[in-house]
ZANU-992347 format. One record per residue (C-alpha): residue number from 1; x, y, z negated. Coordinates in nm, 3 decimals, always signed. Layout:
BEGIN
+-----+---------+---------+---------+
!   k !       x !       y !       z !
+-----+---------+---------+---------+
! NUM !       X !       Y !       Z !
...
+-----+---------+---------+---------+
end
This chain:
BEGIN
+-----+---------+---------+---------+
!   k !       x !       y !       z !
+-----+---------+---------+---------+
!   1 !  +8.872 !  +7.423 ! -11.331 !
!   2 !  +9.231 !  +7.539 ! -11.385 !
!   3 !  +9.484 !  +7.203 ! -11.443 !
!   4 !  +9.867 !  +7.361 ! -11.528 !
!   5 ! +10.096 !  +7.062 ! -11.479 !
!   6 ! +10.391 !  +7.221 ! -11.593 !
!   7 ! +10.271 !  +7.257 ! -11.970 !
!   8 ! +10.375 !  +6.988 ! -12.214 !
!   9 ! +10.167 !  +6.746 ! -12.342 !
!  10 ! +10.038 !  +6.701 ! -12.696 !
!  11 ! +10.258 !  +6.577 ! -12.975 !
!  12 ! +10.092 !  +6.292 ! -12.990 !
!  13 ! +10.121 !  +6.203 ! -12.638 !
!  14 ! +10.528 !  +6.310 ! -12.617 !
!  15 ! +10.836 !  +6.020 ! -12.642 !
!  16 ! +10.903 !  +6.188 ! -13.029 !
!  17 ! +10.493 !  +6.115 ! -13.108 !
!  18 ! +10.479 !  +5.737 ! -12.985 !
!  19 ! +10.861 !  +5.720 ! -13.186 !
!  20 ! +10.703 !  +5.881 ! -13.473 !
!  21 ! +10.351 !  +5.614 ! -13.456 !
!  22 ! +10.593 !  +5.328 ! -13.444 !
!  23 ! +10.815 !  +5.447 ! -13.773 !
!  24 ! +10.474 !  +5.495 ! -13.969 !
!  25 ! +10.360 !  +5.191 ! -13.853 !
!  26 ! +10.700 !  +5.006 ! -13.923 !
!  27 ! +10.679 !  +5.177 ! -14.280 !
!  28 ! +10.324 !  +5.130 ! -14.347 !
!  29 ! +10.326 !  +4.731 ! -14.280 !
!  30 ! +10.645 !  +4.733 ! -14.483 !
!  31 ! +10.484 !  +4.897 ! -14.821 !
!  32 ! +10.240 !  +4.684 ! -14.759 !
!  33 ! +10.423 !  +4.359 ! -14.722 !
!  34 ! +10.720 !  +4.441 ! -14.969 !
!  35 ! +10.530 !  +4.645 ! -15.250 !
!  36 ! +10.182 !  +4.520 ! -15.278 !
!  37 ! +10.190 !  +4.527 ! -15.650 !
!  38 ! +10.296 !  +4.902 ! -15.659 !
!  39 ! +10.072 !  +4.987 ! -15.402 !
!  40 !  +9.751 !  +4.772 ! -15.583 !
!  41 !  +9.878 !  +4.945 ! -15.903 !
!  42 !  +9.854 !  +5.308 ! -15.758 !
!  43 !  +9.509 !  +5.250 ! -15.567 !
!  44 !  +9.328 !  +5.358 ! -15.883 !
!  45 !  +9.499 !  +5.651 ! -15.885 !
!  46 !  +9.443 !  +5.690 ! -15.490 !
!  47 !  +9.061 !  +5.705 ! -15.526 !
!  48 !  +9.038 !  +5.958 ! -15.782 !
!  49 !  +9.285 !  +6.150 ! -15.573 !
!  50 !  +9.009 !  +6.105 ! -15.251 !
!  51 !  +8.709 !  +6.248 ! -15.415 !
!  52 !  +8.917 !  +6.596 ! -15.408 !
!  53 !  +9.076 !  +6.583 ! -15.076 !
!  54 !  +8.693 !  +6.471 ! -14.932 !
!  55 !  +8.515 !  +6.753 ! -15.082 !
!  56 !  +8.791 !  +6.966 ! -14.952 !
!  57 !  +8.794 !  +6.847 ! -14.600 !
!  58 !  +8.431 !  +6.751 ! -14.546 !
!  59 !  +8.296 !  +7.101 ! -14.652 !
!  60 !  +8.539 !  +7.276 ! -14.445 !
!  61 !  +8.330 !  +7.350 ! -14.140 !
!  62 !  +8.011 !  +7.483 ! -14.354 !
!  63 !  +8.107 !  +7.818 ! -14.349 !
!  64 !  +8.046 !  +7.938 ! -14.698 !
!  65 !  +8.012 !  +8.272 ! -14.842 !
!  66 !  +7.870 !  +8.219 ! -15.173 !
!  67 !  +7.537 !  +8.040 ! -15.298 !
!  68 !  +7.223 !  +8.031 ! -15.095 !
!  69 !  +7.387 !  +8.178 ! -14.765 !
!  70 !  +7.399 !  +7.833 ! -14.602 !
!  71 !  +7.161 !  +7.916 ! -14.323 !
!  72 !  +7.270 !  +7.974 ! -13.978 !
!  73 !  +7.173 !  +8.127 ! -13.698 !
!  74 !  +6.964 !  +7.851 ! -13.544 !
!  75 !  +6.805 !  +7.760 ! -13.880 !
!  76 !  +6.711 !  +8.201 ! -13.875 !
!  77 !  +6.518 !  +8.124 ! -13.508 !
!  78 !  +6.349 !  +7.862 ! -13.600 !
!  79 !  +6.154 !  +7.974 ! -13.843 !
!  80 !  +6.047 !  +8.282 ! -13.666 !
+-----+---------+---------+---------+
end
């Protein structure tokens, strides 16, 4: 196993990440606090706006080439 020590580490690990966390944190509790009548009045609007992005996201791995090629490899040997 090969360990470089002089690479960086992830965004999310750096000073600017943890800075960046604690602003969207800051901001977050603050709409939430400050605007919860704008934010309740948008939440409608929210979940019809997550169906899309899910069905995006979630079928992202599947691989698909058009209908009825879902099969993969392992499904091929196992029904040999």
């Amino acid at each position: 196993m090969d360990h470089r020590y002089d690479e960086a580490p992830p965004f999310r690990r750096s000073p600017a990440g943890w800075a960046l966390a604690l602003v969207v944190a800051v901001g977050g509790f603050y709409l939430v606090t400050e605007h919860t009548a704008h934010l309740f009045g948008a939440l409608p609007y929210l979940f019809l706006l997550a169906c899309p992005l899910m069905h995006v996201f979630m079928h992202r791995g599947h691989g698909h080439k058009g209908h009825g090629q879902h099969r993969s490899s392992d499904d091929e040997q196992r029904r040999q």
